[in-house]
Structures are given as C-alpha cells and as structure tokens.
C-alpha positions as CSV (number, residue, x, y, z in Angstrom):
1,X,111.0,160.7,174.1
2,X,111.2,164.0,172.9
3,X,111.4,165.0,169.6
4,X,110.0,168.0,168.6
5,X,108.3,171.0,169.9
6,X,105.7,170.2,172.7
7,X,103.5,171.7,170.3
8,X,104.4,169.9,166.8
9,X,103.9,166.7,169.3
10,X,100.8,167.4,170.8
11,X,99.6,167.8,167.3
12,X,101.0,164.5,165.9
13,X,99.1,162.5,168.6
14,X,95.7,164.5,168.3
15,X,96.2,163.4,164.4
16,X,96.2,159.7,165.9
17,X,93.6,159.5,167.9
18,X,91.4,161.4,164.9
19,X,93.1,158.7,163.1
20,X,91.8,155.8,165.1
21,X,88.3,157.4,165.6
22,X,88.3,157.3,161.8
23,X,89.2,153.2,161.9
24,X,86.4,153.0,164.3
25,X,83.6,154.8,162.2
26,X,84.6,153.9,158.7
27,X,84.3,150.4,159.5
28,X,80.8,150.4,161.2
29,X,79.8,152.2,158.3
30,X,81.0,150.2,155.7
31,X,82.8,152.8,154.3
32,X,85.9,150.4,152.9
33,X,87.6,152.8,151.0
34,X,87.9,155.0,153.2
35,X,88.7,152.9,155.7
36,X,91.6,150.9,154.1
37,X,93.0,154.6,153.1
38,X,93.9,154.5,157.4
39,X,96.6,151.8,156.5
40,X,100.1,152.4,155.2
41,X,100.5,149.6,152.0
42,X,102.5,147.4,154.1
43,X,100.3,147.6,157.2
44,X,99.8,143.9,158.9
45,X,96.7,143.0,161.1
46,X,97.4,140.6,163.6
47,X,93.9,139.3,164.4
48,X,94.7,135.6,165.5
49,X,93.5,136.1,169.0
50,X,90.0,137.1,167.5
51,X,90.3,134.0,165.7
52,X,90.5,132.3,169.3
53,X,87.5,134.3,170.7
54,X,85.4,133.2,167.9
55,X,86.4,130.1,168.4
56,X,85.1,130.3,171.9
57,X,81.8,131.2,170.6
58,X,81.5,128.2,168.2
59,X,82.4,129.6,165.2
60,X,84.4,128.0,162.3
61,X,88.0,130.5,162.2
62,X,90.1,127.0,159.9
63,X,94.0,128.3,160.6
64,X,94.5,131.1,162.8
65,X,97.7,132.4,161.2
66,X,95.8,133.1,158.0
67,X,94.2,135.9,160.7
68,X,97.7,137.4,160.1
69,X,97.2,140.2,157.3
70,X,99.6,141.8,155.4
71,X,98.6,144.8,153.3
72,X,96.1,146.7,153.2
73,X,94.6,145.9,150.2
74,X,94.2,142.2,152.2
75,X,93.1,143.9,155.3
76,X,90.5,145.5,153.7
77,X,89.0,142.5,151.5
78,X,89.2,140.3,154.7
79,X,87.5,142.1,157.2
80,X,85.0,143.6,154.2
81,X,84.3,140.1,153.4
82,X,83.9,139.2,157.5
83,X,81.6,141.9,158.2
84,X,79.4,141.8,155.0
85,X,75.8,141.8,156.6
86,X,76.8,142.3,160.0
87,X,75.9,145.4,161.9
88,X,78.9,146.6,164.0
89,X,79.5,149.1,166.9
90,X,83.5,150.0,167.9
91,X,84.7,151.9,170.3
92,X,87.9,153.1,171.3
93,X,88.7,154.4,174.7
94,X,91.4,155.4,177.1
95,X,94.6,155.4,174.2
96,X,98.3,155.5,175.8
97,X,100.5,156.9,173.1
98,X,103.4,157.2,173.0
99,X,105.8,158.9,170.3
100,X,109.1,156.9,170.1
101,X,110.6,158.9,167.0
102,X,109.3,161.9,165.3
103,X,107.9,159.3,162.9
104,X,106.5,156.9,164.8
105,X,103.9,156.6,167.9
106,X,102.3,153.5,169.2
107,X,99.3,153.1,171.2
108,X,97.2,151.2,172.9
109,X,93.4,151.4,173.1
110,X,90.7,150.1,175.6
111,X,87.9,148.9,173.1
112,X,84.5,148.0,173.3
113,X,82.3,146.3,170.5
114,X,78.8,144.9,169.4
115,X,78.3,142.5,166.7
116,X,75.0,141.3,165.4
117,X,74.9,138.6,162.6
118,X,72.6,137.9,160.1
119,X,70.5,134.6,161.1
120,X,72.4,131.2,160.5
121,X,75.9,131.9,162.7
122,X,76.2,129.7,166.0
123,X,75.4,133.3,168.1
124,X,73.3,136.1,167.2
125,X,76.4,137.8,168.1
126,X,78.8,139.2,170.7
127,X,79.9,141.9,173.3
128,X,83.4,142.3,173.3
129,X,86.3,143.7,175.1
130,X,90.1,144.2,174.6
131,X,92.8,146.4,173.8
132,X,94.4,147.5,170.3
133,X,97.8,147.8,170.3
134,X,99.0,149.7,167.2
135,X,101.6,151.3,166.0
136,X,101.5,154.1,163.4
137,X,103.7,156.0,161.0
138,X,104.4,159.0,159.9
139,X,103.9,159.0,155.5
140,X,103.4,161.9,153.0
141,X,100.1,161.5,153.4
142,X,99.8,162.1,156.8
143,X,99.4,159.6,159.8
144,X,98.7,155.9,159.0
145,X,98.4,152.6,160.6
146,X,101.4,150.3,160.0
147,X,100.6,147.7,162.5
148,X,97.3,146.5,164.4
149,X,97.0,144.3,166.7
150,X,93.4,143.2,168.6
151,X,93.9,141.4,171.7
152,X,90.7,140.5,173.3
153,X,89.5,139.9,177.1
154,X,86.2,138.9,176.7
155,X,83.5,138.2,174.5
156,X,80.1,137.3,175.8
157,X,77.2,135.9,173.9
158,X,74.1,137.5,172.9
C-alpha cells in the first residue's frame, strides 16, 4: 500500500501501536474511561473464542455470541463488569500492521496475559496466549479501534 509520505505513514502506525499500548494499560488499571475513549462508537469486540477458553477452564460463558460487542459504550460495561475484582496483566508483542488506506490499518498482535480472580471462580486464574487481530481507523480525534478481535492459543491454569 502506499499512501502517503513514508514519513506521514511511519507516523500513523507509531500512533497505533501507542494506541494499543494504551488498550493494554488502561485496562489493567481500571481506568474505563479512558479506556473505552480507544474505541470509535461503533467499534465491535469479537470475544467469542475467549468465551470458548473459559469454557475450557470450567467457567460458566451461557451464549457465546452475546461475546460479540457492538459499541463501545457495551464494550466498556462488559469487560468493566468481567474484570471487576480481578487483577490483570496484558501484553502486546510483535504487531504486523499494515496500512490498507490512508485511513485505515489493521494489525495483529502476539499477546500475553495473567488473570487472578477473587476466591469463588473454578480457577484462581489463567496464563494466556493469542493474537489480536484489530483493525483501526482514522477519526477527528485521532486513531481508534473500530474492530477487535481476541483469538486465543492457550490458556493454562494457575
């Protein structure tokens, strides 16, 4: 693709991967408004996979397609309401974006996480490993995630 100056581009990716960085943190800290300011209004989380790995670990997930989230004002009341007393550790590694239009790039990111529950859930929590595959836009507000998409390759008890 190119669109652009090499320069203007180089720029626009460095302002996703800050972007994603900023998914990352503002989640483990719990800092919801920020975080769901990361996501265009339409955005959609397509989670359902994680539905199947915590299904592997014995936990109760009902229907996986309501793991399908449209809007960020859902996004962020789901996974605020999933990770209310749970300590979490994200990271993102290794992104391949690519810029298909001069307002438009999609990645995907090796990730790595840590979850510990609070006492009562069927595991005290996880290790987990994947890849995000995302896709982001272009708004007046900057760079924003328009679509997200967790696709997981392991998760291991702990």
């Amino acid at each position: 693709m190119t669109s652009g100056n090499t320069a203007s581009r180089t720029e626009d990716l460095e302002a996703v991967a800050l972007l994603k960085a900023r998914y990352f943190r503002f989640m483990d800290l719990k800092q919801w408004d920020a975080w769901q300011d990361l996501f265009t209004a339409d955005a959609v989380m397509d989670m359902r996979g994680e539905a199947q790995a915590m299904a592997q670990l014995g936990m109760d997930v009902g229907d996986a397609e309501l793991w399908l989230l449209r809007s960020s004002a859902t996004i962020r009341a789901t996974v605020e309401a999933a990770l209310s007393g749970v300590v979490t550790v994200h990271h993102g590694h290794m992104p391949e974006l690519e810029q298909v239009s001069a307002n438009e790039i999609r990645g995907i990111w090796s990730m790595v996480d840590v979850i510990r529950y609070p006492p009562g859930r069927p595991v005290a929590g996880f290790h987990g490993y994947g890849h995000y595959h995302d896709t982001y836009l272009r708004t007046d507000d900057g760079w924003k995630i328009a679509h997200l998409e967790l696709r997981r390759l392991l998760v291991e008890p702990i």
